[in-house]
C-alpha positions as CSV (number, residue, x, y, z in Angstrom):
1,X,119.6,53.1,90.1
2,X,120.7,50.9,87.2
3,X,119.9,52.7,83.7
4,X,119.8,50.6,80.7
5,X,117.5,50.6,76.9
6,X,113.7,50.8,77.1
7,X,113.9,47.5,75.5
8,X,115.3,45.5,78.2
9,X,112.9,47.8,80.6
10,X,115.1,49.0,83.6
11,X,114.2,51.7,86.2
12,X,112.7,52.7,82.7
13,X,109.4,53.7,82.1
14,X,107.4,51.3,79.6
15,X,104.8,53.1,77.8
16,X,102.0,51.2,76.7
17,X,99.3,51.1,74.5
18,X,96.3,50.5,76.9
19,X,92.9,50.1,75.2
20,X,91.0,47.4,77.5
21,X,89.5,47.2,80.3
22,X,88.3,44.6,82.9
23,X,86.1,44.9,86.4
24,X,87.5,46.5,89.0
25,X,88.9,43.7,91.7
26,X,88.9,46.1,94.8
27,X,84.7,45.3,94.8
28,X,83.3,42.7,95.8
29,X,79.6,42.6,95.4
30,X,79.3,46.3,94.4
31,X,81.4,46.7,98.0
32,X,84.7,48.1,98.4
33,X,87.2,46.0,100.1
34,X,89.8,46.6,103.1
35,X,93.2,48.8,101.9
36,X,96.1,47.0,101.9
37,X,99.5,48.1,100.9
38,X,99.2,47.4,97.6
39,X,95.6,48.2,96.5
40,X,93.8,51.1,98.0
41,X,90.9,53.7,97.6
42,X,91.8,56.3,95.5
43,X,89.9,59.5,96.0
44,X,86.0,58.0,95.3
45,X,87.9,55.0,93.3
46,X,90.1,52.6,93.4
47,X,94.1,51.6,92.6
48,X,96.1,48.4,92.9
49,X,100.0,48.4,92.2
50,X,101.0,44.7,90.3
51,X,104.7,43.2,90.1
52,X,104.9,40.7,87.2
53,X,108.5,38.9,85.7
54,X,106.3,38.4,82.3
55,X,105.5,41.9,80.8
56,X,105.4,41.2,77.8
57,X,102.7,38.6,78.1
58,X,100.7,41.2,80.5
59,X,100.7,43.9,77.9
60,X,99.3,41.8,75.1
61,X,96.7,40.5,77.2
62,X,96.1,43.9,77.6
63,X,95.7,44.6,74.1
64,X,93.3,41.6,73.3
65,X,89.5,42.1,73.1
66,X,87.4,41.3,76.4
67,X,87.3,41.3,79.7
68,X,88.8,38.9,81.8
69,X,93.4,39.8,81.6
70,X,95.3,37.5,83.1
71,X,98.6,38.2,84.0
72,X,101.7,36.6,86.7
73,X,102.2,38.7,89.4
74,X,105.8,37.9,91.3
75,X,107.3,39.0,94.6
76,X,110.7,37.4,93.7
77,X,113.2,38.8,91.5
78,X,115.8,36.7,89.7
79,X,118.8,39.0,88.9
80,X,119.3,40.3,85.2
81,X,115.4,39.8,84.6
82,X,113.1,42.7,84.7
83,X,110.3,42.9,87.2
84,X,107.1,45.6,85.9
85,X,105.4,47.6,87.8
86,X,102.0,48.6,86.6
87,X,99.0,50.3,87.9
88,X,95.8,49.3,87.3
89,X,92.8,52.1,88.2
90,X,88.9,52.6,88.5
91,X,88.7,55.9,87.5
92,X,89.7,59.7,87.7
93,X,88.5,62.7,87.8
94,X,87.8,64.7,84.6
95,X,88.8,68.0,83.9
96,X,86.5,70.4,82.2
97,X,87.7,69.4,79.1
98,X,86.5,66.0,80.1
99,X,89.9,64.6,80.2
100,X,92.0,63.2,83.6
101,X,95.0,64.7,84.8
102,X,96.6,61.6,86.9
103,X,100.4,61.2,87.1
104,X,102.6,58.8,89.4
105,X,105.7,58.9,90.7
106,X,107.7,55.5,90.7
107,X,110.3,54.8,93.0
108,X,112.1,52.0,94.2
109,X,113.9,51.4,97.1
110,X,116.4,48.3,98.5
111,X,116.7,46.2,101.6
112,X,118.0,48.7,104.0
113,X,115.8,51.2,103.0
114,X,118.2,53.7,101.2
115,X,116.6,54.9,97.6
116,X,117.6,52.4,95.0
117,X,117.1,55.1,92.1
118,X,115.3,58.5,91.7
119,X,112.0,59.0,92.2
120,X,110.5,59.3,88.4
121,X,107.2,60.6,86.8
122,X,104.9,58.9,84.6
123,X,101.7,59.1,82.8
124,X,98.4,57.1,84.7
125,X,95.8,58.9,82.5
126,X,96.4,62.4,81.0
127,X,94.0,63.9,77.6
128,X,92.0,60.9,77.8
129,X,88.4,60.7,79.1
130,X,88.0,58.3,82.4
131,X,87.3,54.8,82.0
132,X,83.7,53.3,82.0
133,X,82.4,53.4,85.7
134,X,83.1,50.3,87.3
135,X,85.9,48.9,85.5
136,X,89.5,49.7,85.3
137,X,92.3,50.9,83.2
138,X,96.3,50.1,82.8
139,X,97.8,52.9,83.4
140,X,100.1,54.4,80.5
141,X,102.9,54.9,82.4
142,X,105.2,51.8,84.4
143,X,108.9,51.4,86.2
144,X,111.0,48.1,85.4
145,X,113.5,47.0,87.4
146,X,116.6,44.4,87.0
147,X,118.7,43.6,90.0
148,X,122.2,43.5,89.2
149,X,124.8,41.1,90.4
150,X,126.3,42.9,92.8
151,X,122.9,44.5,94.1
152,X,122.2,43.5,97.8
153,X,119.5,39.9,98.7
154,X,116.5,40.9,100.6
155,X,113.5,43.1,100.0
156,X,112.9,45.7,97.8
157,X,109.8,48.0,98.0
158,X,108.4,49.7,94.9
159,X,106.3,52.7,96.1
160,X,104.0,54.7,93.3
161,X,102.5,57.7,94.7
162,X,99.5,58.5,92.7
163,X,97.9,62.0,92.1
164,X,95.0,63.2,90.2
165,X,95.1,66.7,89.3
166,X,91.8,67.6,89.3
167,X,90.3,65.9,91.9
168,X,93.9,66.4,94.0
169,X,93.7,62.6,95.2
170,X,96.4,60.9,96.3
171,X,96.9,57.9,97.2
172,X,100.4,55.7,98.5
173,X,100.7,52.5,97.1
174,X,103.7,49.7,97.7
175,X,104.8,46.4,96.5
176,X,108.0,44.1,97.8
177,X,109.7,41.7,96.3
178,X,112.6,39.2,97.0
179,X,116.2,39.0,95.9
180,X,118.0,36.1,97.5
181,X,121.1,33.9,96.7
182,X,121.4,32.4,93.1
């Protein structure tokens, strides 16, 4: 795994000021929809993993008043630019306290399958109360990754196991995304 300054966001966590919210796009109609790799139940709720080459334009989005965030989702990586991975989630489960305890564990891995970098810990929700029912929340905590010249073409999966410590739901999610010849 390729270190560099949270800045330029690599294999780095990006911590994020997340104050809105939007509904929840694993419903439709008030009805859950199928798993896929990428977006799946989570315990009674819901979680979807996103890839975008334009954080920056994602987290202000974020920040802005309202409902409706748009942001570019990618599944090709151009080397030396970062690619986000963000979780967005309907839910968790409060503590007594009436606070979540949810944590995920980024990790990214490259073509062959061998770990491109150490799995590492982040924040989804922890001290705050859950989100209004039926919408969802960007999660505090993100991974960033920039291919490197001499880093392999092909597919790279991002994987971020989510957990909720009070509840004790997990939940798998993955991502891919292409490198190929400049």
């Amino acid at each position: 795994m390729k270190r560099m300054r949270i800045r330029d966001l690599l294999i780095s966590f990006v911590f994020i000021s997340a104050v809105g919210t939007a509904s929840a796009q694993w419903r439709e109609n008030g009805e859950a929809v199928a798993d896929t790799d990428w977006r799946k139940a989570w315990g009674e709720n819901g979680a979807m993993l996103q890839l975008t080459d334009q954080p920056e334009e994602l987290f202000a989005a974020w920040e802005k008043p309202g409902a409706a965030v748009h942001s570019t989702t990618t599944d090709i990586a151009r080397r030396g630019r970062p690619i986000v991975g963000v979780v967005f989630f309907s839910c968790c489960t409060p503590n007594n306290s009436g606070v979540c305890e949810a944590e995920a564990f980024f990790q990214v891995f490259k073509p062959d399958g061998s770990a491109y970098g150490a799995e590492e810990q982040a924040e989804i929700w922890i001290g705050k109360p859950p989100p209004p029912e039926g919408q969802f929340q960007l999660s505090v905590g993100a991974i960033g990754v920039r291919i490197e010249p001499q880093d392999p073409n092909g597919t790279y999966t991002v994987r971020a196991r989510l957990h909720d410590k009070v509840s004790h739901a997990e939940v798998v999610l993955t991502r891919s995304f292409r490198v190929t010849p400049d």
